[in-house]
C-alpha positions as CSV (number, residue, x, y, z in Angstrom):
1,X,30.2,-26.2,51.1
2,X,31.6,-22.8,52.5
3,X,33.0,-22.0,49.6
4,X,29.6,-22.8,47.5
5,X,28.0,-20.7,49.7
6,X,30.6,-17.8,50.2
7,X,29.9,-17.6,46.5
8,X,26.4,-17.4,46.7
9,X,26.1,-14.8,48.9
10,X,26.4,-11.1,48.0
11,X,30.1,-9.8,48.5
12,X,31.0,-6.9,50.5
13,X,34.0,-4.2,50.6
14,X,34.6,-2.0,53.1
15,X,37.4,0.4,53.0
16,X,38.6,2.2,56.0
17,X,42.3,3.7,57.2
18,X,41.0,2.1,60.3
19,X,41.7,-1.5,61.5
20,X,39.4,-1.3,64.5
21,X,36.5,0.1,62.2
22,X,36.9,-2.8,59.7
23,X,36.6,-5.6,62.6
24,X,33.9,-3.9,63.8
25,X,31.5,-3.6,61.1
26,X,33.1,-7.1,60.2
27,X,31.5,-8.5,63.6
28,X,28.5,-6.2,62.7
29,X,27.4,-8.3,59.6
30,X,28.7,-11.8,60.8
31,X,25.3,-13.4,61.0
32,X,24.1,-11.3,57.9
33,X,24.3,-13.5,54.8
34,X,26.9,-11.4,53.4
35,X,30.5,-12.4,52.5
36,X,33.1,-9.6,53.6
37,X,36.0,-8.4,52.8
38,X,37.8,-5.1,53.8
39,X,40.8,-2.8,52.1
40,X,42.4,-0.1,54.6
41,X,43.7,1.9,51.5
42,X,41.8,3.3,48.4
43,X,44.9,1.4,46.2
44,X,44.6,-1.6,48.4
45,X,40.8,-1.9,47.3
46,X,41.6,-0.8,43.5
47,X,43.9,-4.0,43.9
48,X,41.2,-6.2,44.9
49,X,38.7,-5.1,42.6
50,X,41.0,-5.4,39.7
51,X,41.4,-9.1,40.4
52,X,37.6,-9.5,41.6
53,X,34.6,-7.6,40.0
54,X,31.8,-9.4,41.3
55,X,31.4,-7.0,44.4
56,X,27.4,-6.0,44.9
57,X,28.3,-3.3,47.5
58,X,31.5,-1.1,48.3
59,X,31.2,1.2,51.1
60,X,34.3,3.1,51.6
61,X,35.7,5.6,54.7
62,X,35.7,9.4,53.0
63,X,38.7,10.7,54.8
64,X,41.7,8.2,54.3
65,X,45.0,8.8,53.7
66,X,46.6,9.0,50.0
67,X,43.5,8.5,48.4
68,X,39.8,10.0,49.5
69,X,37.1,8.3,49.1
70,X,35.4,10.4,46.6
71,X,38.3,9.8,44.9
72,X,38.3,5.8,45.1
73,X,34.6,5.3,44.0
74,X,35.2,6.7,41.2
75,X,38.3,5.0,40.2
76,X,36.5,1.9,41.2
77,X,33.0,2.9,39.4
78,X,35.3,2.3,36.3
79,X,36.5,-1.3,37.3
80,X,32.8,-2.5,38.7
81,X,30.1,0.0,37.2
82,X,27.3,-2.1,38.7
83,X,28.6,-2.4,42.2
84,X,26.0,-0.1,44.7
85,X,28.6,2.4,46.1
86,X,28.5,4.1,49.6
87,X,30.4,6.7,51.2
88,X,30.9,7.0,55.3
89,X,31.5,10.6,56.2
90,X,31.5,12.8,59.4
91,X,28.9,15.8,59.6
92,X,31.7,17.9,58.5
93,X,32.2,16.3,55.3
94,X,29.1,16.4,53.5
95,X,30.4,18.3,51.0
96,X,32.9,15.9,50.6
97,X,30.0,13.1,50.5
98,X,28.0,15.2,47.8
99,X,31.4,15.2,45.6
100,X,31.3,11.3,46.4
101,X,27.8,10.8,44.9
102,X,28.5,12.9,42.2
103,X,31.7,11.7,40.6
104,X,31.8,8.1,41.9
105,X,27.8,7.4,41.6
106,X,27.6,6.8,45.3
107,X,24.2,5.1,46.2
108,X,23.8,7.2,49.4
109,X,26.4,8.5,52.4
110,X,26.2,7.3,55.9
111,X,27.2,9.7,58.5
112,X,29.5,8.9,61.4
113,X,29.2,7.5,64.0
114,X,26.7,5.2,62.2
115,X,23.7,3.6,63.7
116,X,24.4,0.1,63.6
117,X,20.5,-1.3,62.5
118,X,20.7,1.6,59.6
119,X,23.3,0.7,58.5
120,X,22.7,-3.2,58.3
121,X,19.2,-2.1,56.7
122,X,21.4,0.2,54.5
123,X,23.6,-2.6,53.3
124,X,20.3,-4.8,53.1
125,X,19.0,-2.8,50.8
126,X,21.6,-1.9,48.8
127,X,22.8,-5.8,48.1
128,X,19.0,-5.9,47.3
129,X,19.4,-3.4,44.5
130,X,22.5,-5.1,43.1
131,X,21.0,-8.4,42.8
132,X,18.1,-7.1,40.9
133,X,20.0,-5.3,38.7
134,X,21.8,-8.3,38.0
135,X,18.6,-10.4,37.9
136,X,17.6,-7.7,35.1
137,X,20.7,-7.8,33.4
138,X,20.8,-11.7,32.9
139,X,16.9,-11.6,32.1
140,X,17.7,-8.9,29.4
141,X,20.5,-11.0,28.1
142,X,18.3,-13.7,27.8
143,X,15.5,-11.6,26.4
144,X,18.5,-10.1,23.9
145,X,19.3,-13.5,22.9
146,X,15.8,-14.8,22.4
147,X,15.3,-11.7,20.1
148,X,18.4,-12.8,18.3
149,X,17.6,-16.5,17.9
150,X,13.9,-15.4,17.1
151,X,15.1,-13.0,14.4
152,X,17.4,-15.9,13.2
153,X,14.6,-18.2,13.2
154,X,11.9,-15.9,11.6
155,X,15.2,-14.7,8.5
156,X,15.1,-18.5,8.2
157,X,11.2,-19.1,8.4
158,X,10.6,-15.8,5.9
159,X,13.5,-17.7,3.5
160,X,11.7,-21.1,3.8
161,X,8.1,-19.4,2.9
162,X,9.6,-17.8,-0.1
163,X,11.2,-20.7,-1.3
164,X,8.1,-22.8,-0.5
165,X,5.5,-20.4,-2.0
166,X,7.8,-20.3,-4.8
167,X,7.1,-23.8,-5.2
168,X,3.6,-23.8,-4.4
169,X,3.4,-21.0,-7.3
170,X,5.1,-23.7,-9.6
171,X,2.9,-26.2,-8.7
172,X,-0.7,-23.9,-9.6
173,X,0.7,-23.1,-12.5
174,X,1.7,-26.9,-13.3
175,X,-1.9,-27.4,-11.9
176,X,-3.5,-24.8,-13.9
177,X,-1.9,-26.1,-17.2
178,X,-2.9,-29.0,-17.1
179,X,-6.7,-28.0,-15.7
180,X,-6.2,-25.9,-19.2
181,X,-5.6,-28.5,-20.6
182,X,-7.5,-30.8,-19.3
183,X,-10.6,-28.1,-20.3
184,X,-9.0,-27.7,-23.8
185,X,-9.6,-31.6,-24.4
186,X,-12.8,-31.5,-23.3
187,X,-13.6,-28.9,-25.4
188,X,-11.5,-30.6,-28.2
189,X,-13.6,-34.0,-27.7
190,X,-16.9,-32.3,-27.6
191,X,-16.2,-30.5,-31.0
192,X,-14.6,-33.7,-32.3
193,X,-17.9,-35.4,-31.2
194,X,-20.0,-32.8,-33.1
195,X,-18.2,-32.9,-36.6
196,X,-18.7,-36.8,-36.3
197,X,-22.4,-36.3,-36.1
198,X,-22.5,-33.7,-38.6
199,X,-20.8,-36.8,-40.6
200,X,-23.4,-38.4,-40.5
201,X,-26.0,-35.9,-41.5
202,X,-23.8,-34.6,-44.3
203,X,-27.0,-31.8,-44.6
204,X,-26.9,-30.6,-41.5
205,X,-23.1,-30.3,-42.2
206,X,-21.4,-27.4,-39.9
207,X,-25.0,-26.6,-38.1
208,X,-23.9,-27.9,-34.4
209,X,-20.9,-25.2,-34.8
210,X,-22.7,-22.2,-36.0
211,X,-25.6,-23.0,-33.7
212,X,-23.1,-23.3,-30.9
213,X,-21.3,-20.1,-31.7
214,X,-24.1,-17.9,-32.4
215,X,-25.9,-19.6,-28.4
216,X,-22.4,-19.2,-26.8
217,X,-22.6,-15.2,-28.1
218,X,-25.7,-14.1,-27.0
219,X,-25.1,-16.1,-23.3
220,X,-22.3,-13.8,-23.4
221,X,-23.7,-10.7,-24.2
222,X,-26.9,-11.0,-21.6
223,X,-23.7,-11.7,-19.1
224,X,-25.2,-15.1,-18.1
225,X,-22.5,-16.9,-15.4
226,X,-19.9,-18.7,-17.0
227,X,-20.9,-22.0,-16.1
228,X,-24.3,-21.5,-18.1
229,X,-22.4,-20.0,-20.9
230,X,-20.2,-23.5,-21.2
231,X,-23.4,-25.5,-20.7
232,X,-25.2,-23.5,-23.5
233,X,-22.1,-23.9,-25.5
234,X,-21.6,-27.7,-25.6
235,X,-25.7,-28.3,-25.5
236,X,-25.8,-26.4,-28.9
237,X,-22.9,-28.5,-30.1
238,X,-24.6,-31.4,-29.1
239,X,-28.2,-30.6,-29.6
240,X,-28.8,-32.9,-32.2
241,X,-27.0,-36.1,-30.7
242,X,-30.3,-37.8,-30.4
243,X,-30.6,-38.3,-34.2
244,X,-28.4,-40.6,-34.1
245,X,-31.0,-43.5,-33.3
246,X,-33.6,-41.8,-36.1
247,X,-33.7,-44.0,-39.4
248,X,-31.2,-41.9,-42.0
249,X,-34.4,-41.3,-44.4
250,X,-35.5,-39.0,-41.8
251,X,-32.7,-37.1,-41.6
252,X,-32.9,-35.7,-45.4
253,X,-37.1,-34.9,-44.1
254,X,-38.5,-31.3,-42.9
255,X,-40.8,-32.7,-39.8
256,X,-44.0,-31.0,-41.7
257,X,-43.3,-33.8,-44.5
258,X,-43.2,-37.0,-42.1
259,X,-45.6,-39.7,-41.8
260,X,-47.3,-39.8,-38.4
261,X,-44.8,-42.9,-36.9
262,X,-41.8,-41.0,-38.5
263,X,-42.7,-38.1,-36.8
264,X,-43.3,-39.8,-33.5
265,X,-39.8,-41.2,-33.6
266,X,-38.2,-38.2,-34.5
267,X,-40.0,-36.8,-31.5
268,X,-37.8,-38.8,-29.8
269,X,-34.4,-37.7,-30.3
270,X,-34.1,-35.1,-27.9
271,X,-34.8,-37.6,-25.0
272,X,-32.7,-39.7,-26.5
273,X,-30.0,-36.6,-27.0
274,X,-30.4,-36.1,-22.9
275,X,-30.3,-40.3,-22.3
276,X,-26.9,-40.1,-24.6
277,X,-24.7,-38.4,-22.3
278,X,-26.6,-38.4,-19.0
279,X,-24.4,-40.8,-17.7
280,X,-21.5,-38.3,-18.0
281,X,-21.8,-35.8,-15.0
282,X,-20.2,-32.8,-16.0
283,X,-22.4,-32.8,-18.7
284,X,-26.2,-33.7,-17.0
285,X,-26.9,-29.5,-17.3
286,X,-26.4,-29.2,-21.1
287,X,-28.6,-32.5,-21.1
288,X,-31.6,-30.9,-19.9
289,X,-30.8,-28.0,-22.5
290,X,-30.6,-30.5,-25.2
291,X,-34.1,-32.4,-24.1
292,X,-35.9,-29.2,-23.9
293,X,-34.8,-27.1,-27.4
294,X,-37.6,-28.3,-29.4
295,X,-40.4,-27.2,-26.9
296,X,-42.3,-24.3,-28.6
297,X,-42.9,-20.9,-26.4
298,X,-47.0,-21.5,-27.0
299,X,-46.6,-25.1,-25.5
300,X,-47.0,-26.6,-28.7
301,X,-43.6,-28.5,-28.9
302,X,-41.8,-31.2,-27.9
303,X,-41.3,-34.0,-25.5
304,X,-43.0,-32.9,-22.7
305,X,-45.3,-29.6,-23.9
306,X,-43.1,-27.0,-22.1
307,X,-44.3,-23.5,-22.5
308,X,-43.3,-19.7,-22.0
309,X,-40.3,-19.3,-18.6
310,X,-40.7,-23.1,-18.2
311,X,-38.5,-23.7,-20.7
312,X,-35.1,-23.5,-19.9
313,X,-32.9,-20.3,-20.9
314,X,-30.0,-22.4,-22.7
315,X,-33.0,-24.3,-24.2
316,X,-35.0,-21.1,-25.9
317,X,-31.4,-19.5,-26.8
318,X,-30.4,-22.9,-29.2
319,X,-33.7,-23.0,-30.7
320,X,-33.7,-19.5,-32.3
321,X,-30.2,-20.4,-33.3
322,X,-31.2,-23.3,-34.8
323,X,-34.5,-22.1,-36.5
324,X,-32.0,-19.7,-38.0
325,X,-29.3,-21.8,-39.6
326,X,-31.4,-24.5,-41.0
327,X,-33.9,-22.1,-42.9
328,X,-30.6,-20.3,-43.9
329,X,-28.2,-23.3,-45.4
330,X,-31.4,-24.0,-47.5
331,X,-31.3,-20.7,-49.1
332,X,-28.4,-19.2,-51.8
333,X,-29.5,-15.6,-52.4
334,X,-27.6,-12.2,-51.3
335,X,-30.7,-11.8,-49.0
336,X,-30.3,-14.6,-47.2
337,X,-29.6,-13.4,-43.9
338,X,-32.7,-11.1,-44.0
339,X,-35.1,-14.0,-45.6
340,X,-33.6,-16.3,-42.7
341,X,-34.3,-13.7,-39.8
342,X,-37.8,-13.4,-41.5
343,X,-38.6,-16.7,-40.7
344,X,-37.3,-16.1,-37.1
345,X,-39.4,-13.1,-36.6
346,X,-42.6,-15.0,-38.0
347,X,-42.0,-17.7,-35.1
348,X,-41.5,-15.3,-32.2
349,X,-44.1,-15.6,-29.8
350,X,-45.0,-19.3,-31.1
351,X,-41.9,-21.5,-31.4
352,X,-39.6,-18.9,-30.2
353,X,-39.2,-16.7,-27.3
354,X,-39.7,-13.3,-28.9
355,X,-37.6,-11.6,-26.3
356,X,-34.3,-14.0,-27.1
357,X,-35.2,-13.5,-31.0
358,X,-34.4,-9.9,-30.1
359,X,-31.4,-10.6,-28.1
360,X,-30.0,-13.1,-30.9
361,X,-30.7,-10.8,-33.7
362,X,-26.9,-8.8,-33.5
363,X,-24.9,-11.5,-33.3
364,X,-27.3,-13.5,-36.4
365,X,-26.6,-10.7,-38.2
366,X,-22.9,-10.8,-37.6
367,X,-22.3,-14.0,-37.6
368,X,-24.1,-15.2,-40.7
369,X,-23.0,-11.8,-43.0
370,X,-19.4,-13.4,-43.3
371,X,-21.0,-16.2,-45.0
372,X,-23.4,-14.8,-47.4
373,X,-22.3,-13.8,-50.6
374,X,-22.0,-10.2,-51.4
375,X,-21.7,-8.0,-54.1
376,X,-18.0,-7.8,-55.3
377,X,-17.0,-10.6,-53.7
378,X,-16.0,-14.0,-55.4
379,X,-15.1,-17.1,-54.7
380,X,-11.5,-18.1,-55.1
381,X,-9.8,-22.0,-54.6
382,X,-6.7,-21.7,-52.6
383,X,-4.0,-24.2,-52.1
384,X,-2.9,-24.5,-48.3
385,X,0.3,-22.8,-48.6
386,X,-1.4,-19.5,-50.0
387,X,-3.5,-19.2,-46.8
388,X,-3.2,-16.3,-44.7
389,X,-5.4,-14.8,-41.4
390,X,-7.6,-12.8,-42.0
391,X,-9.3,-14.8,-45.0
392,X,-12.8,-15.8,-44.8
393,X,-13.6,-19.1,-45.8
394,X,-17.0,-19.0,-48.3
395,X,-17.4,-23.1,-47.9
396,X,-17.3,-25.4,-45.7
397,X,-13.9,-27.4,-45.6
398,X,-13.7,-31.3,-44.9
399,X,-11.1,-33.4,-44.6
400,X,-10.8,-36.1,-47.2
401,X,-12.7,-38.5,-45.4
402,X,-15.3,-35.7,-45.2
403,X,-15.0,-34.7,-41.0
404,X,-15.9,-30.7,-40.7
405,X,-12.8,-28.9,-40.1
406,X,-13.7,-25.4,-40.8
407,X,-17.4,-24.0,-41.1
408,X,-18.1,-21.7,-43.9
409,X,-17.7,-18.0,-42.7
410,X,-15.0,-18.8,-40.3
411,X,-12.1,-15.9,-40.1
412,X,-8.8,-17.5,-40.9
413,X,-6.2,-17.3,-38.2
414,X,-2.2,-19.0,-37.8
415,X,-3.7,-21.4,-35.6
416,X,-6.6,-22.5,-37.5
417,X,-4.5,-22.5,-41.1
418,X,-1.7,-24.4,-39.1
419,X,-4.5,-27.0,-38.0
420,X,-5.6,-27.7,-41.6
421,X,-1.8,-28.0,-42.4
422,X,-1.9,-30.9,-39.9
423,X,-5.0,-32.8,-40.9
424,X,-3.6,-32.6,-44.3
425,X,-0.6,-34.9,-43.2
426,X,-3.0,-37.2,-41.6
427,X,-6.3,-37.4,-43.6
428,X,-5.7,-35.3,-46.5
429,X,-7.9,-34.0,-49.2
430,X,-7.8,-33.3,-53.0
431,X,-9.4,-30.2,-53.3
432,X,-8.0,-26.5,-51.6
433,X,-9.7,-24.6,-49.9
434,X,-12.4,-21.6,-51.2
435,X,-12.3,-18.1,-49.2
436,X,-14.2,-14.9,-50.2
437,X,-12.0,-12.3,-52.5
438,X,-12.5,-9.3,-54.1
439,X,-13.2,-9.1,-57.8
């Protein structure tokens, strides 16, 4: 238990040429919690410190034989640089104790004869200042070695975010090719949906498409959000899904030459266009669209007498769109695009919104002059393999069981010739395919 607590306790050395002045200051500090030891040479304490640093005080005699004590503290500044260091020296040595302070880092002098309570407050304080600087020392160490661990830890933390963000990275993009794709066959099912309507009104054959292009333009052009722009686009593709469940004699009649029932049923078809795919949610917006396309701006259409604003945007932009197509596909003259936006402009105001007839006029125009012939241009049959983009097609082209592949105007790309290459292999055809050429 001694020994526990010897080690404890701060350790003290005291160096004096004197034996009597040892003893004394040893009974001074007997009931001080201090453990003592004492030297009577400057090499006799060098000796000691060499086998023991863990002094907290040295206080050493300035005048000793051999070795001052100037001259010891700072030989023994090098062996225990934390050790608080004090000089004893008689009023006649102060220079002596200056020289101490400076060259061995003396914490203070003490002069003799000593006053015993100083001194004892002396020594007091100066084990005090020892143990806090070891105190800061170990906390620093610690605090080092925290720093080092948390630098460790936030090199390791940094290299397991990179790797996991690189992996989060790989799964958006798996996640956003397959949402692409996922989109893509939506699309894809949508279109494929269309051409099997337009199947079935071989008339009306490639009018969902150029309806849906032309709408999906102008939503574009008056910057409407791109969630209205994709419901406008698959309402106009699907505007005329109701017709299914019409009798197919009304499909070859103009509404102006149907009986009254006939005309009540075809009345019908753009409820039953919205009923058709209501059930499907993503697609209850472009419902709505479809149900309200035939509603006339003057309140004089159809199902539920809709007029001016109250008809829905999506709804006023398909039905100039499709006033437009069917009174063109009925017409084969150079002028056609004119005599077709004729019949637009007659309407504006009455069936048609006369401000969206304005905004739809540019891309009519654009849209429709591809397909009408023009002077210096002929028709020419091509054979798949003599494709190339940039070709315009002049005809519709079906597939040999008659589904719309390609509308008539539509710009030839490397994607869309490499898409008639592959219904060829599965449903082909015995006729080519007719494009615009020069003469």
């Amino acid at each position: 238990m001694n020994d526990v607590k010897s080690a404890q306790q701060p350790q003290l050395l005291f160096v004096d040429d004197e034996e009597n002045i040892l003893k004394s200051i040893t009974r001074l500090l007997i009931d001080e919690p201090f453990d003592v030891h004492t030297a009577t040479s400057g090499q006799e304490a060098l000796n000691l410190l060499d086998r023991n640093r863990s002094f907290a005080v040295i206080v050493s005699d300035q005048r000793m034989p051999g070795m001052s004590g100037a001259e010891f503290l700072e030989k023994a500044k090098k062996l225990v640089p934390d050790a608080v260091r004090i000089v004893l020296t008689g009023y006649a040595d102060v220079t002596a104790a200056v020289d101490a302070i400076n060259k061995g880092g003396a914490f203070r002098y003490i002069a003799k004869p000593w006053n015993d309570e100083e001194l004892v407050n002396v020594l007091r304080e100066a084990a005090s200042r020892y143990t806090l600087l070891q105190e800061n020392k170990r906390l620093t160490e610690i605090v080092h070695r925290q720093n080092a661990e948390l630098q460790q830890w936030n090199t390791q933390l940094q290299y397991f975010v990179q790797q996991q963000t690189v992996e989060i990275s790989k799964k958006n993009d798996e996640l956003n090719r397959f949402n692409d794709r996922l989109r893509k066959n939506f699309s894809d099912v949508i279109q494929s949906f269309a051409g099997l309507l337009e199947l079935r009104d071989k008339l009306s054959m490639s009018h969902s498409r150029n309806v849906s292009e032309v709408s999906a333009r102008a939503a574009q052009d008056m910057r409407l959000p791109s969630e209205d722009i994709e419901n406008i686009t698959i309402a106009s593709l699907l505007h005329d899904i109701g017709e299914i469940g019409i009798a197919d004699v009304l499909l070859v009649k103009r509404p102006e030459t149907m009986s009254t029932e006939e005309l009540k049923d075809y009345m019908l078809h753009p409820v039953r266009g919205q009923a058709a795919i209501d059930g499907i949610e993503d697609l209850r917006k472009a419902g709505v669209l479809i149900r309200y396309h035939h509603e006339a701006y003057d309140g004089t259409g159809f199902p539920d007498k809709l007029k001016g604003d109250q008809i829905p945007l999506g709804s006023r932009i398909i039905a100039v769109a499709d006033l437009f197509d069917r009174t063109f596909a009925q017409l084969h003259d150079k002028k056609a695009v004119e005599l077709a936006w004729n019949s637009v402009k007659q309407e504006a105001g009455k069936k048609l919104d006369p401000a969206i007839c304005g905004l739809l006029e540019k891309p009519l125009r654009e849209k429709y002059a591809t397909v009408a012939p023009k002077a210096g241009i002929r028709e020419v049959e091509l054979l798949l393999k003599d494709l190339a983009a940039g070709m315009v097609v002049s005809r519709d082209v079906l597939s040999g069981t008659g589904i719309l592949l390609l509308s008539k105007g539509t710009l030839l790309d490397q994607k869309n010739i490499q898409a008639l290459r592959r219904y060829e292999q599965v449903d082909p055809t015995q006729r080519g395919v007719f494009i615009w050429a020069m003469r």
